[in-house]
N, C-alpha and C positions, 0 to 999 in steps of 0.2 A: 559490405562497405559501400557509403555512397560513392558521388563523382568526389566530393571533396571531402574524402578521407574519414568522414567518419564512423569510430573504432569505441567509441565509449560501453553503445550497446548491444557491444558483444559481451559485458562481463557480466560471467553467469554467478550471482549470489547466491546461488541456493542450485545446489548436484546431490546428487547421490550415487555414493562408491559403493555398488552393490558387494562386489567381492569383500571388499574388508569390512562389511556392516557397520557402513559409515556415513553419515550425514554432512555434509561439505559447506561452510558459508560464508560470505565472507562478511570477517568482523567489522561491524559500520561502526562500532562505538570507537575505535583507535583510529579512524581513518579523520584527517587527510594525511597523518602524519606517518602513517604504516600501511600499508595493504596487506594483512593476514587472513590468511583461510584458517578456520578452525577445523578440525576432525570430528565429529562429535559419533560417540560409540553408545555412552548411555544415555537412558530416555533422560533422568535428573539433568544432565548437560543440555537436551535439548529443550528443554523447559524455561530452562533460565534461561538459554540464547533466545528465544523467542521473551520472554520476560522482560528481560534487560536489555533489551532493544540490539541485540547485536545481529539478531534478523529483525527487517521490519519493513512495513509498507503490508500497506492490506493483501495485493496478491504473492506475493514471500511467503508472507505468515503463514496464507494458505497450503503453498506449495512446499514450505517447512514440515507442518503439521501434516499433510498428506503423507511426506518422505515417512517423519517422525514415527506414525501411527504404523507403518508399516514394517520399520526395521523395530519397534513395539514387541508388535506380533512375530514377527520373522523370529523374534527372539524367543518363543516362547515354548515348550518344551512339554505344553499337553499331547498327551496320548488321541484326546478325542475330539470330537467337534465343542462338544460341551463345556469340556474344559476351556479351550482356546477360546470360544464365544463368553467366558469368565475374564480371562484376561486381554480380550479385544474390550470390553466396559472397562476393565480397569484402565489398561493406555486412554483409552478415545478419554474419560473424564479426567483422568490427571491431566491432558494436554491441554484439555478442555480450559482448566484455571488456570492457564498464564496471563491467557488476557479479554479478559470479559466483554470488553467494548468490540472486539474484531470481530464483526460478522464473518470476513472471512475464514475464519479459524474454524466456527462449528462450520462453518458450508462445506469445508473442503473434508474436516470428522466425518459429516452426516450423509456425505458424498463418499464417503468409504466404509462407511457403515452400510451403508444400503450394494455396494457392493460386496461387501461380505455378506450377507442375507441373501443375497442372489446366484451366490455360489455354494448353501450348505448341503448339495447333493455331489459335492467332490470331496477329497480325501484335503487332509489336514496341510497337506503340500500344496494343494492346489490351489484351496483360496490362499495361500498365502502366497502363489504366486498372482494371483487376480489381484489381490493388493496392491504387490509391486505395479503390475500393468496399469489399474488407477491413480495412481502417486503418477507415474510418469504421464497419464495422460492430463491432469491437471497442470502441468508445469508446460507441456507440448502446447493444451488449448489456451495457455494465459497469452505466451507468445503472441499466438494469433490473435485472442483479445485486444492485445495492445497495439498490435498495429491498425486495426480495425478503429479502436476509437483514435490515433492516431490523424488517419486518414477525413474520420467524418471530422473532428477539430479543426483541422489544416485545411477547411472549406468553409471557415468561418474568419481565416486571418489572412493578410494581406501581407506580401512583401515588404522586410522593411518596420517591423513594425515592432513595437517597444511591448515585452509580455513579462508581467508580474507573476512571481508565483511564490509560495509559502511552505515552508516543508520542504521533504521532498518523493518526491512521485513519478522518479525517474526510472532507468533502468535497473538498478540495482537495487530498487524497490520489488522487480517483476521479475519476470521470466528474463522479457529483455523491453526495448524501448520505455517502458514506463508507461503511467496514463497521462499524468498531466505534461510531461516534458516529449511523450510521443511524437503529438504533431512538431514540437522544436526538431528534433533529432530527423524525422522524412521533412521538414523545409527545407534543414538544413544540405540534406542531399540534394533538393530540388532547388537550391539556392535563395532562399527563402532571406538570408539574412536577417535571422531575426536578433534582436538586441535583450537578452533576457536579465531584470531583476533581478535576483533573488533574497528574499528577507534570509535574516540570520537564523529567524525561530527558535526564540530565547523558550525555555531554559538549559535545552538539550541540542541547540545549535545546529537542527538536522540541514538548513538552508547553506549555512557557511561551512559545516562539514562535509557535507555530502554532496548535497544539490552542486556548488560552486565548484567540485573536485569533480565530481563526472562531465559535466559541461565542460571545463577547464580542459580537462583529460581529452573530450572530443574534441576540441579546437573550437567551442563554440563564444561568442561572444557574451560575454555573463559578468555582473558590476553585482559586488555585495554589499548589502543594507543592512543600516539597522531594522528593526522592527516600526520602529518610532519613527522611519522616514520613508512610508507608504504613502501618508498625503502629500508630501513635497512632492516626490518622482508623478504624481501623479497630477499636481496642480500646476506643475510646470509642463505638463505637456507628452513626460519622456514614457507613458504606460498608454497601449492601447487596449488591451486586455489584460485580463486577469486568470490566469490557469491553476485551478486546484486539486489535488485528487481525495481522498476522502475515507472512512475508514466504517460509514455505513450512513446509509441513506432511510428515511423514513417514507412512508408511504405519501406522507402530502409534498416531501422534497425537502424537506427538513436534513441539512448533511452535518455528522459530526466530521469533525476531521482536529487534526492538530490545533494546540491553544492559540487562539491569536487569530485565527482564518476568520472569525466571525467580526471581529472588527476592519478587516481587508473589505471584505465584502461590502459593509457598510459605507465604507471609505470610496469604492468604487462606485456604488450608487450615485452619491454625490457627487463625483465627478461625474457623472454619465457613463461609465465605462464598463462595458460588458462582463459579467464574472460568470465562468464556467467552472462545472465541479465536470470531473472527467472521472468516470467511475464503472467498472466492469456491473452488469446485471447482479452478478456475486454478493456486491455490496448492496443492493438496494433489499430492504426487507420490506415488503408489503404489509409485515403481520404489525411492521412496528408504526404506527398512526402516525405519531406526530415527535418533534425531537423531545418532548420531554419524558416520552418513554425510553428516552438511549442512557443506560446510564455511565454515566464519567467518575474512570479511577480516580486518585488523585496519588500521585507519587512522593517518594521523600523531598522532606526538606532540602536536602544537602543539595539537592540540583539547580535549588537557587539559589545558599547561600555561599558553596564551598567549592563547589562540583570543578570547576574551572579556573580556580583559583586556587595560589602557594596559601594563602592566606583565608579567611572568611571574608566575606566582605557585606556583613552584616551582624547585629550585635548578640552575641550569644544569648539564647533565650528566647528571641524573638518570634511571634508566631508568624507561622508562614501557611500559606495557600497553595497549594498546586495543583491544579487541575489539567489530565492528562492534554483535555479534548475541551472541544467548547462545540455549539453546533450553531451552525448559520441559519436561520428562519429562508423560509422557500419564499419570500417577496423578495431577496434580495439577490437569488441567484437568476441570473436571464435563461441558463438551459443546462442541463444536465447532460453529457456527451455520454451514450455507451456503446460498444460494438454493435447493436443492433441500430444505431439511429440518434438523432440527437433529440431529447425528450424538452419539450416548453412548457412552460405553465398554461395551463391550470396541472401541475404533477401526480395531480389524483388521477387526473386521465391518462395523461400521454405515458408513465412508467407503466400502470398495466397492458399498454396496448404495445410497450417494448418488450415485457416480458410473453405478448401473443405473436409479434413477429416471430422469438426466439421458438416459440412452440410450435412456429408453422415454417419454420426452416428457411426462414428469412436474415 
């Protein structure tokens, strides 16, 4: 806890109850209105918690799917290595298709995949304790990610100063602090005073449900928007940046993230106003060129005509669009924040030479 109290980012959304082979989260789909932790025993339950957004935020997801793959396997009741590396493919590819678009999801599979591969000269107890020990070290290292890009962010804003943000990409997105709300949360100790936005982020409202209740929650100062009123706050003065975090990055800086960021972005241009994607190395894929290699779920209907409403509030029949993710073009982001550094354009350069810091223990 800082000097001035704040308590938000310490809540941990995503544990794991090794003794009762249990998965721990806590449910963001009923928040602000509820704070439940769910228990989650079978892998079906954690599929959908990750599915149905009731874990989310790219490093969650990860640190979900890690726990996930592990109490998978932990449960698994082969005699031999053989079999068990039979139903280690089975878990890692059912967890696989919850959510397509989250690089973090196969990183954190492919990252305990390769620790199972590294331990097939132990007994059937063993790598499934190596497991366990990877599960928790991705949850341990997101922490420290977070504050990490935290820190390099909060060397980019000044005292005092008005920050937009979209979604949310806080701490109950992460381990702890978050990406994008990071450097708010270490200002905020350091007296930063900052005055934080937040869009509503229609259709699944994670900005007014989430973002505005954890901020809330910590004492921080936080005004919610529409969607539809980015360019007023910003044409009047009251935004001096723009904080995003992201759900995967392309190799030219191309970032998906929640629907709508990509019009923020644009918007901030126009005004002059700095727009940072705040994003763990995790999410940046190299292999993926450019955004129109990312591909975009698209979700039910009912999340925009009914979801939130006694009623419908659109005419039955009507075709509807939902697209999970949009992606923002890398001309209109100013810099990409990761725990190794904060990366500028040209992004073709600077994210590989973030991922050769990372390789040279920088």
């Amino acid at each position: 806890m800082g000097d001035n109290g704040v308590t938000a980012t310490m809540i941990q959304s995503v544990t794991l109850d090794d003794a009762n082979d249990t998965l721990v989260i806590l449910d963001q789909t009923v928040l602000p209105n509820e704070k439940v932790f769910l228990k989650l025993k079978e892998l079906k339950d954690i599929w959908d918690a990750i599915y149905h957004l009731k874990v989310r935020g790219a490093p969650a997801i990860g640190i979900a799917a890690g726990y996930g793959l592990y109490l998978g396997v932990k449960a698994s009741a082969a005699a031999t290595k053989e079999d068990l590396a039979e139903d280690f493919k089975r878990v890692k590819d059912y967890l696989a298709s919850s959510r397509p678009t989250a690089v973090n999801l196969f990183w954190a599979l492919d990252r305990m995949e390769a620790r199972f591969q590294r331990e097939q000269s132990g007994s059937t107890a063993e790598i499934k304790e190596a497991l366990r020990e990877e599960a928790e070290s991705i949850r341990a290292e997101d922490e420290q990610v977070c504050e990490q890009i935290g820190r390099h962010a909060l060397s980019l804003l000044e005292p005092g100063w008005g920050i937009l943000t979209h979604c949310n990409a806080g701490a109950i997105a992460t381990a702890k602090y978050g990406t994008a709300l990071a450097p708010v949360y270490l200002g905020e100790e350091q007296g930063y005073g900052f005055k934080v936005y937040a869009d509503e982020t229609r259709p699944l409202l994670q900005g007014a449900r989430l973002t505005a209740w954890e901020l809330q929650e910590a004492g921080i100062d936080v005004t919610l928007i529409c969607d539809n009123m980015s360019s007023i706050v910003m044409k009047e003065g009251k935004i001096q940046a723009v904080l995003v975090g992201c759900d995967r990055v392309a190799a030219n800086g191309d970032t998906a993230n929640k629907i709508g960021t990509s019009a923020v972005a644009i918007l901030a241009k126009h005004y002059g106003i700095p727009f940072y994607v705040c994003a763990p190395l995790s999410t940046v894929d190299l292999q993926c060129a450019t955004g129109d290699d990312i591909h975009i779920e698209l979700r039910p209907d009912e999340e925009i005509t009914s979801k939130w409403y006694e009623k419908p509030m659109a005419p039955a029949g009507v075709n509807v669009y939902n697209p999970c993710f949009d992606v923002t073009d890398h001309e209109h982001i100013t810099a990409i924040i990761t725990q190794h550094g904060i990366a500028y354009p040209p992004f073709a350069d600077s994210l590989p030479a973030m991922f050769a810091k990372q390789a040279s223990g920088n």
